[in-house]
Backbone as JSON, one array per atom type, in Angstrom:
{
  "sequence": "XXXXXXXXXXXXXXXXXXXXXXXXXXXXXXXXXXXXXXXXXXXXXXXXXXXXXXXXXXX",
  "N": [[102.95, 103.17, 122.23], [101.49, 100.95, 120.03], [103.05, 98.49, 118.12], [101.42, 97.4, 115.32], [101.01, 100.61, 115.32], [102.67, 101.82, 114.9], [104.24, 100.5, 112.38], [102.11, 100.94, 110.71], [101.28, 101.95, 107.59], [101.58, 105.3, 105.69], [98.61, 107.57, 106.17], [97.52, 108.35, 103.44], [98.68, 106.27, 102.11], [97.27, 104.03, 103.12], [95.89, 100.94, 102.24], [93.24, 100.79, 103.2], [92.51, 102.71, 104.32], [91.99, 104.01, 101.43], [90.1, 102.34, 100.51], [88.4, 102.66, 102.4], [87.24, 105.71, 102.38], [86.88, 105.87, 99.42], [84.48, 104.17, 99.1], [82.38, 105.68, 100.79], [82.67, 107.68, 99.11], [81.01, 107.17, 96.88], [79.18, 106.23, 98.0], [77.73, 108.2, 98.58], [77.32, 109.5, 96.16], [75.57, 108.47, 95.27], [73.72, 109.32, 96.7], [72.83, 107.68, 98.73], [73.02, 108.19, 101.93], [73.12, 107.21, 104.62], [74.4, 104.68, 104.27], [76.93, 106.5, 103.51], [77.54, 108.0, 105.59], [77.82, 105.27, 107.47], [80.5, 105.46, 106.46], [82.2, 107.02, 107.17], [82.04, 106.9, 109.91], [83.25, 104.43, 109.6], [85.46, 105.26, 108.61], [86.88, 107.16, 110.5], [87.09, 105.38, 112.94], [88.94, 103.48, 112.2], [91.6, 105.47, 111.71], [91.99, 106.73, 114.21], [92.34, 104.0, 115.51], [94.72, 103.32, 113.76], [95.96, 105.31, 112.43], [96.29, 107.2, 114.62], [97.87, 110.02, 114.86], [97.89, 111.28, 112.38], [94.84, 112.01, 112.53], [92.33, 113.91, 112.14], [92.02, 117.0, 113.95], [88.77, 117.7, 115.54], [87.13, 121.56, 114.83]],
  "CA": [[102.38, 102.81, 120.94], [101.78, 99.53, 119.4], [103.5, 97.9, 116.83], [99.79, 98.33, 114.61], [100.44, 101.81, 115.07], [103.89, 102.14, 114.56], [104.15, 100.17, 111.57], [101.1, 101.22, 109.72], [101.76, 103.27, 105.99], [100.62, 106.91, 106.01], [96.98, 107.24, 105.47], [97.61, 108.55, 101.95], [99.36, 104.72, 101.43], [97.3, 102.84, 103.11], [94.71, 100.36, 101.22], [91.7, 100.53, 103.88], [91.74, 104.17, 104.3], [91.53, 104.39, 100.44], [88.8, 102.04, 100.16], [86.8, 103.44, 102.75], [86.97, 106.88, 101.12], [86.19, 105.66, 98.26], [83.32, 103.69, 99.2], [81.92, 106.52, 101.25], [82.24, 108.63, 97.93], [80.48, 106.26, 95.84], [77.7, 106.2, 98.29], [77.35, 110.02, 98.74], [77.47, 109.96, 94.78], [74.77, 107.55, 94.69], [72.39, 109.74, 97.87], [72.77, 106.56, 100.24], [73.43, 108.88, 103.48], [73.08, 106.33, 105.62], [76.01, 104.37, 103.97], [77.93, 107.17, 103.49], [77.61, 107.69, 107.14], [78.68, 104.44, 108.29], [82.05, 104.55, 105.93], [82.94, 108.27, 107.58], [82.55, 106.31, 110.9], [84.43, 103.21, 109.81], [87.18, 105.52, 108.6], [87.61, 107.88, 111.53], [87.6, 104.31, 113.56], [90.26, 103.21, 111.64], [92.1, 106.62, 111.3], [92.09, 106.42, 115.4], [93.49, 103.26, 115.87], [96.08, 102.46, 112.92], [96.77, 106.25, 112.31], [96.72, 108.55, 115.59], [98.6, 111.08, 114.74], [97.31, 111.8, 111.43], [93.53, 112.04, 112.63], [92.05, 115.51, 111.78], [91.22, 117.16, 115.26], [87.49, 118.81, 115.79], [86.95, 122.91, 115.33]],
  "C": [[102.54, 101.32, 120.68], [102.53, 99.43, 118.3], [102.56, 98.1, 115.28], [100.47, 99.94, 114.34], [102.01, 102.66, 114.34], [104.42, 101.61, 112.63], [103.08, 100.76, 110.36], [101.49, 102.2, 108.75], [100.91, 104.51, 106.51], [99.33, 106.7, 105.47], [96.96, 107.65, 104.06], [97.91, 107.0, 101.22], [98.61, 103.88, 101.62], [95.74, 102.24, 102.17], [93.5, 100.68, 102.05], [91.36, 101.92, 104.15], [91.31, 104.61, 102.67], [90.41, 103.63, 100.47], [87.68, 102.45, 100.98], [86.24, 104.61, 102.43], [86.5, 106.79, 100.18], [84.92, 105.09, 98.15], [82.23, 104.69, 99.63], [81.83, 107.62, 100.01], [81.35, 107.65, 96.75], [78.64, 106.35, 96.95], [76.97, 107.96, 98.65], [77.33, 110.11, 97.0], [76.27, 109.28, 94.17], [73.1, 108.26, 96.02], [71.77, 108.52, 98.56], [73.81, 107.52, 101.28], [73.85, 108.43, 104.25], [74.3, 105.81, 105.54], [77.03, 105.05, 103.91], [78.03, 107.57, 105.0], [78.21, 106.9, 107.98], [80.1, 104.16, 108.03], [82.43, 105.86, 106.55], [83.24, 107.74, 108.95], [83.61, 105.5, 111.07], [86.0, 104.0, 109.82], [87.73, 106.31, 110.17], [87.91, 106.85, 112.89], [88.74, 104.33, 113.45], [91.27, 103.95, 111.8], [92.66, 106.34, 113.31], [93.02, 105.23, 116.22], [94.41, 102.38, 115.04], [96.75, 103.82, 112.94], [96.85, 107.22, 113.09], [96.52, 109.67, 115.53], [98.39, 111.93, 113.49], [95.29, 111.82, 111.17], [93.12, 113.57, 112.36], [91.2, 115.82, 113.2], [89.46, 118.34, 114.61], [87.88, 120.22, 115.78], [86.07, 123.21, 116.71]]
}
């Protein structure tokens, strides 16, 4: 593990997983798809390489 990954707050704490949630609900609240699309990507980016271990696996 990196340092990044080791260090990083729980995704409940941290600031960039809230704002991309939140942005992604603002644009699903507003029927921009598209945008809400690219912030479910950015987060599960993110989610991947700051938080690992707290990624939600596929059914």
């Amino acid at each position: 593990m990196t340092s990044q990954t080791t260090d990083a707050p729980e995704p409940d704490a941290c600031p960039t997983c809230h704002a991309l949630t939140t942005t992604e609900r603002q644009a699903r609240a507003t029927h921009d798809h598209s945008r809400a699309t690219d912030y479910r990507i950015l987060l599960r980016r993110h989610l991947d390489t700051t938080h690992p271990a707290h990624r939600p696996t596929r059914l």
